[in-house]
C-alpha positions as CSV (number, residue, x, y, z in Angstrom):
1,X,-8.5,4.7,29.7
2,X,-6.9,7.1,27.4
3,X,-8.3,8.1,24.0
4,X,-5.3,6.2,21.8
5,X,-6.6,3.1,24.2
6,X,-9.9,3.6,23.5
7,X,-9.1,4.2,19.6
8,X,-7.0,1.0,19.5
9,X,-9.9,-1.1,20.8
10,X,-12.4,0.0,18.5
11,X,-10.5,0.1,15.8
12,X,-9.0,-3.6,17.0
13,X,-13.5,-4.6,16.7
14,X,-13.9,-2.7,13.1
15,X,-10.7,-5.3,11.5
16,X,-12.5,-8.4,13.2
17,X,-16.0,-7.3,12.0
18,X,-14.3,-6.1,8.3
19,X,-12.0,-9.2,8.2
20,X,-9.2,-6.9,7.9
21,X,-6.2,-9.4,8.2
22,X,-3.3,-10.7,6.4
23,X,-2.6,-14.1,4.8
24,X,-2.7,-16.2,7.8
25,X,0.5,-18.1,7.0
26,X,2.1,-15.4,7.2
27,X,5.5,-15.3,9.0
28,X,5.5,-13.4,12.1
29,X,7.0,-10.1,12.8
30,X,9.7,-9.8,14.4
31,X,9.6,-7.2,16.4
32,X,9.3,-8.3,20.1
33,X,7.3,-5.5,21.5
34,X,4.8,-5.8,19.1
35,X,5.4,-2.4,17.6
36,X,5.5,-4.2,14.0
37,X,2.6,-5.5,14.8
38,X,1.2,-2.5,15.2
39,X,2.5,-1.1,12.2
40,X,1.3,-3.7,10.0
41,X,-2.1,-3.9,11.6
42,X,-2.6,-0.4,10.7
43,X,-1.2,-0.3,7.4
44,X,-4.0,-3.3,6.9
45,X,-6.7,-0.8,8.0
46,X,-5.5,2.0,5.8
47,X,-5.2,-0.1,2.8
48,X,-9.3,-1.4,3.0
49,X,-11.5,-0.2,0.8
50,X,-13.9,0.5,3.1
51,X,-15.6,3.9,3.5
52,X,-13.3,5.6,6.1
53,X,-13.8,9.2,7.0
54,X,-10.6,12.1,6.1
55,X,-10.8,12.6,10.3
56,X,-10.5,8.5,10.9
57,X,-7.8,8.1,8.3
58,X,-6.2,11.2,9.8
59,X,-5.9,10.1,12.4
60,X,-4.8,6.1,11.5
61,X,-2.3,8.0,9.6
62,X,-0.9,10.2,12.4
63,X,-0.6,7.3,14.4
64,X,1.3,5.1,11.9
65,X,3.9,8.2,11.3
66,X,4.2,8.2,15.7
67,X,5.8,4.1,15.3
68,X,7.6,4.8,12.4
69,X,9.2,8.0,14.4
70,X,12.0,6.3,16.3
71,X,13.3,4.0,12.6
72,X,12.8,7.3,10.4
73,X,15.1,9.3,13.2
74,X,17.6,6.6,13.2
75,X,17.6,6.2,9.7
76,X,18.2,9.8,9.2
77,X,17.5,12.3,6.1
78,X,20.6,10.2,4.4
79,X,19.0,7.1,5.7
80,X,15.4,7.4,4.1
81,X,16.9,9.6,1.1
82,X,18.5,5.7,0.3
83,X,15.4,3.9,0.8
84,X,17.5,0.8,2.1
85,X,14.7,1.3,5.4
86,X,11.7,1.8,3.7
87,X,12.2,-1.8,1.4
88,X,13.2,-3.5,4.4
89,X,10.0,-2.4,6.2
90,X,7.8,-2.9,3.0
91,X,9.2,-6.3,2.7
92,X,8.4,-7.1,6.0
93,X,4.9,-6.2,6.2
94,X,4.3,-7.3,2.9
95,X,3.0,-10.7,3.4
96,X,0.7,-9.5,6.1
97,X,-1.2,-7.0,3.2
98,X,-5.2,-8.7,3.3
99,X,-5.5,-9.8,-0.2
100,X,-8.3,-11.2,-1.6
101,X,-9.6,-14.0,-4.2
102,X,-11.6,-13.6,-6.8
103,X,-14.5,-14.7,-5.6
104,X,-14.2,-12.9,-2.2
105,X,-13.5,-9.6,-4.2
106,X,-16.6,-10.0,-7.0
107,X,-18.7,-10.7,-3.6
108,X,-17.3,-7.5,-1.8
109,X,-17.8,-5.3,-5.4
110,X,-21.3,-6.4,-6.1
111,X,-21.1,-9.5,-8.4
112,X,-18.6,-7.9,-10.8
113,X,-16.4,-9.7,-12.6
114,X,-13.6,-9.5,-15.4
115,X,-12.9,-6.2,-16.5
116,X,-15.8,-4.2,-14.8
117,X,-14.4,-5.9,-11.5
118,X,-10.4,-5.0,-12.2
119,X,-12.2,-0.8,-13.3
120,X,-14.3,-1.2,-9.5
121,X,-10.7,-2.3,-8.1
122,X,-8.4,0.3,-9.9
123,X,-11.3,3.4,-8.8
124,X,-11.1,2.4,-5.0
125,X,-7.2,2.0,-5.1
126,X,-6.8,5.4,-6.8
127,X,-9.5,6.7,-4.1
128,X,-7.7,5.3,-1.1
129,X,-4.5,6.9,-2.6
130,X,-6.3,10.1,-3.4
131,X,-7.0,10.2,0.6
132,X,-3.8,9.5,1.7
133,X,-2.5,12.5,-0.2
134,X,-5.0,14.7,1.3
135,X,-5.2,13.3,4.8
136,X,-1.4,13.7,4.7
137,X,-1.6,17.2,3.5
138,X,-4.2,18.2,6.2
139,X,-1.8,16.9,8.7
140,X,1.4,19.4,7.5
141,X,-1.6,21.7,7.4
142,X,-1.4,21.6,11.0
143,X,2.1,21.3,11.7
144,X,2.5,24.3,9.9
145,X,0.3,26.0,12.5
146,X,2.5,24.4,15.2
147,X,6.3,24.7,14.1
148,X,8.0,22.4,16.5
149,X,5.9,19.4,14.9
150,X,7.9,19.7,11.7
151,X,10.2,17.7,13.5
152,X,7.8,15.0,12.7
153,X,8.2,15.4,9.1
154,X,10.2,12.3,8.0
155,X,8.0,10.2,9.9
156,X,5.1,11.4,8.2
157,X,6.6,11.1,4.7
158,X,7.6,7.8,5.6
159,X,4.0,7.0,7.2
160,X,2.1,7.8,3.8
161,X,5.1,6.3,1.1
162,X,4.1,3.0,3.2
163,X,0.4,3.0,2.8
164,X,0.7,3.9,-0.5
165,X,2.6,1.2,-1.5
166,X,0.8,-1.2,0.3
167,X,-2.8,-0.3,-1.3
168,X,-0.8,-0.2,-4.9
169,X,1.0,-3.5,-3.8
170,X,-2.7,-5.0,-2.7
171,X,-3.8,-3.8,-5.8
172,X,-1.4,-5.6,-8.0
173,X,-2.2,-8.8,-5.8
174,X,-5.9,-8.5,-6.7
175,X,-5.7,-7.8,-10.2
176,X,-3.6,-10.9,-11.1
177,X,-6.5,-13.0,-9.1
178,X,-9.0,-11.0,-11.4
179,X,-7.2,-12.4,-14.5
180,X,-6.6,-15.4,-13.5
181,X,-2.9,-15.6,-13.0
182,X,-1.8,-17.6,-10.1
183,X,1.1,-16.7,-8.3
184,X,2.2,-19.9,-6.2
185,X,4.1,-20.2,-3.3
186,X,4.2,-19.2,0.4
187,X,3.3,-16.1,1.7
188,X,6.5,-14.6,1.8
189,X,7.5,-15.6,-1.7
190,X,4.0,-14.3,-3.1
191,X,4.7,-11.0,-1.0
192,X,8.0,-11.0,-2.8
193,X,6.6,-11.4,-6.1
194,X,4.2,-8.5,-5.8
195,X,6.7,-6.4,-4.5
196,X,8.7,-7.0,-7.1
197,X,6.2,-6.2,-9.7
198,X,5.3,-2.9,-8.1
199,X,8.9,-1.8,-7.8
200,X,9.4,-3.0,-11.8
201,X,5.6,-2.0,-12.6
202,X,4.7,-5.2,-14.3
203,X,2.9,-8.6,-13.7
204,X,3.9,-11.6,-12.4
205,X,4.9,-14.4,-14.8
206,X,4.6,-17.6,-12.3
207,X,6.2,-19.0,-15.5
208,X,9.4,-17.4,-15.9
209,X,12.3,-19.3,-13.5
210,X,12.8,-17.2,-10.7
211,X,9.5,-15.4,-10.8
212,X,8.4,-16.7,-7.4
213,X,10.9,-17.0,-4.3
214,X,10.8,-17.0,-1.1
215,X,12.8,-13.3,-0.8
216,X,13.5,-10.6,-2.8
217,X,16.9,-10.8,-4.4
218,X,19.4,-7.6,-4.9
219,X,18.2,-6.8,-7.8
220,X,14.7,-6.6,-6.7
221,X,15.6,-5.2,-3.6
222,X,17.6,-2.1,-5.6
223,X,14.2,-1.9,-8.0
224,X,11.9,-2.0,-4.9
225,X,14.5,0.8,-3.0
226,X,13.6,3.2,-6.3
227,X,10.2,3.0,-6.5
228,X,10.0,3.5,-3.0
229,X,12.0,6.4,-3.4
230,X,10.5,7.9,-6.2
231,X,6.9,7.3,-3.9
232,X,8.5,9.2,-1.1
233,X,9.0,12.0,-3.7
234,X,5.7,12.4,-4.2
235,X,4.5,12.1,-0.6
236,X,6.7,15.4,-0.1
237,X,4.4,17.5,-1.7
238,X,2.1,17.1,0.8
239,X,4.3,18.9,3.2
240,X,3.8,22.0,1.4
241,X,1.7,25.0,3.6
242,X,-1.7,25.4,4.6
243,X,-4.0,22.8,2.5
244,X,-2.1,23.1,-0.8
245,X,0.0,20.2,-0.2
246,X,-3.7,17.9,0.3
247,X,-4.1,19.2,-3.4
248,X,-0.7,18.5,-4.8
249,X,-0.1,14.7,-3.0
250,X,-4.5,13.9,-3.7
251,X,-3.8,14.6,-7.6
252,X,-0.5,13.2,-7.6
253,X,-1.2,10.0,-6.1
254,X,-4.0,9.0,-8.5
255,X,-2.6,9.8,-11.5
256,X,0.3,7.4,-10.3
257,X,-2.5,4.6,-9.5
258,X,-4.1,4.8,-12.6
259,X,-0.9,4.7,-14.4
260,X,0.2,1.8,-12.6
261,X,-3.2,0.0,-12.7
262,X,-3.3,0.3,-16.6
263,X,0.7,-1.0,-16.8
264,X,-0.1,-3.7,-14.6
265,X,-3.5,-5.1,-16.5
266,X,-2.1,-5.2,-20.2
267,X,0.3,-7.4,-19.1
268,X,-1.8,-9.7,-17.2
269,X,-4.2,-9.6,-20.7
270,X,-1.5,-10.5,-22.1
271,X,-0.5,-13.3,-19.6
272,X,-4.4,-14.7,-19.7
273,X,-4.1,-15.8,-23.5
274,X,-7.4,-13.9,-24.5
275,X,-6.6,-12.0,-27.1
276,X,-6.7,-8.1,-27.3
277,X,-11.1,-7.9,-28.5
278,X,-12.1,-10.2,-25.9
279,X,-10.5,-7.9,-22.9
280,X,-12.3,-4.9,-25.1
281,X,-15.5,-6.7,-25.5
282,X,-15.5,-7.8,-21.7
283,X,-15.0,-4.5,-20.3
């Protein structure tokens, strides 16, 4: 058996004992060979807040950037400088993100609720983003050392602007359930919905017409191509030499989380109906 067997199996027993999956009704993926699959399967791992260590996640993420390989060379520089493959690939393993309800989450964050639960949320997204950065810039670390693996670059660019959507996506997902605000719909459409409100960094209002559909429309899909590109932008600076790039994408990608995070929950507050002293006297 060889080791990325053996890796895929216990990795394959850590999501059934973590319930690492996506929303069952979930459409399927479309890739034949299962190599979406894959891609989505591991995007799920590197977007749990488990504990994971920098080798493990290293590792996940090395892997991730190796299926991504053959789109990100066929896409080209001009093709991911677009971001027209990146948003079709985000909006494809979207709806396969694990998000959970509130009452799964306050279970899995020791009986916190309200604001103290959305804080406990916001610190392990900004975390897992945190690690990305620096697992990504360990990994042009080595490349560096090893100059024919640059060619590997764009992959690896693309590998971490993917995971770090997703957790900021799944994060978004989770906060509206902390606040209350249900987001209707299928899968896909729900998928859509966050997406949307990640690429326009704002809530979901299941109110407003055409909030909630079943795909993301060009408008959207322009919004979501931006903020995808303007993520890839900071995933590059983890491509700078020896460890400083770990620094540069670590610090980068939290301040980005928090920023989001804090954009995201006053307009859910505001969504909720409490006014402004109850959200200061709950947290």
């Amino acid at each position: 058996m060889s080791d990325d067997e053996a890796e895929r199996i216990e990795e394959e027993a850590a999501d059934r004992s973590q319930g690492q999956s996506g929303d069952p009704g979930a459409p399927a993926l479309r890739d034949g060979s299962g190599r979406n699959a894959e891609i989505a399967r591991l995007v799920g791992r590197l977007t749990g807040d488990q504990d994971m260590d920098r080798a493990t996640r290293g590792r996940l993420l090395g892997r991730l950037a190796r299926l991504l390989g053959d789109g990100a060379r066929r896409a080209g520089a001009g093709g991911l400088r677009g971001g027209r493959w990146l948003a079709d690939l985000m909006a494809e393993i979207a709806p396969h993100i694990p998000v959970r309800d509130a009452r799964t989450l306050s279970a899995h964050h020791h009986g916190l609720t309200g604001e103290r639960l959305a804080d406990s949320l916001v610190r392990v997204a900004a975390n897992s983003t945190t690690a990305v950065g620096a697992a990504g810039g360990a990994l042009s670390a080595v490349q560096f050392a090893a100059p024919p693996l640059l060619l590997t670059a764009p992959a690896q660019v693309a590998a971490e602007t993917v995971v770090i959507a997703a957790i900021e996506v799944k994060l978004i997902a989770e906060l509206h359930a902390v606040y209350g605000v249900q987001v209707p719909g299928a899968p896909s459409a729900r998928a859509a919905a966050f997406l949307t409100a990640w690429a326009r960094q704002r809530g979901v209002d299941p109110l407003r017409p055409g909030s909630v559909t079943g795909a993301l429309g060009p408008a959207a899909r322009a919004a979501l191509r931006r903020r995808l590109l303007r993520t890839m932008g900071r995933s590059m600076t983890t491509l700078g030499p020896l460890l400083t790039g770990a620094a540069a994408g670590a610090t980068l990608n939290r301040a980005a989380t928090r920023r989001l995070a804090e954009a995201i929950r006053a307009d859910l507050r505001r969504q909720a109906g409490a006014p402004q002293w109850y959200w200061a006297l709950s947290g």
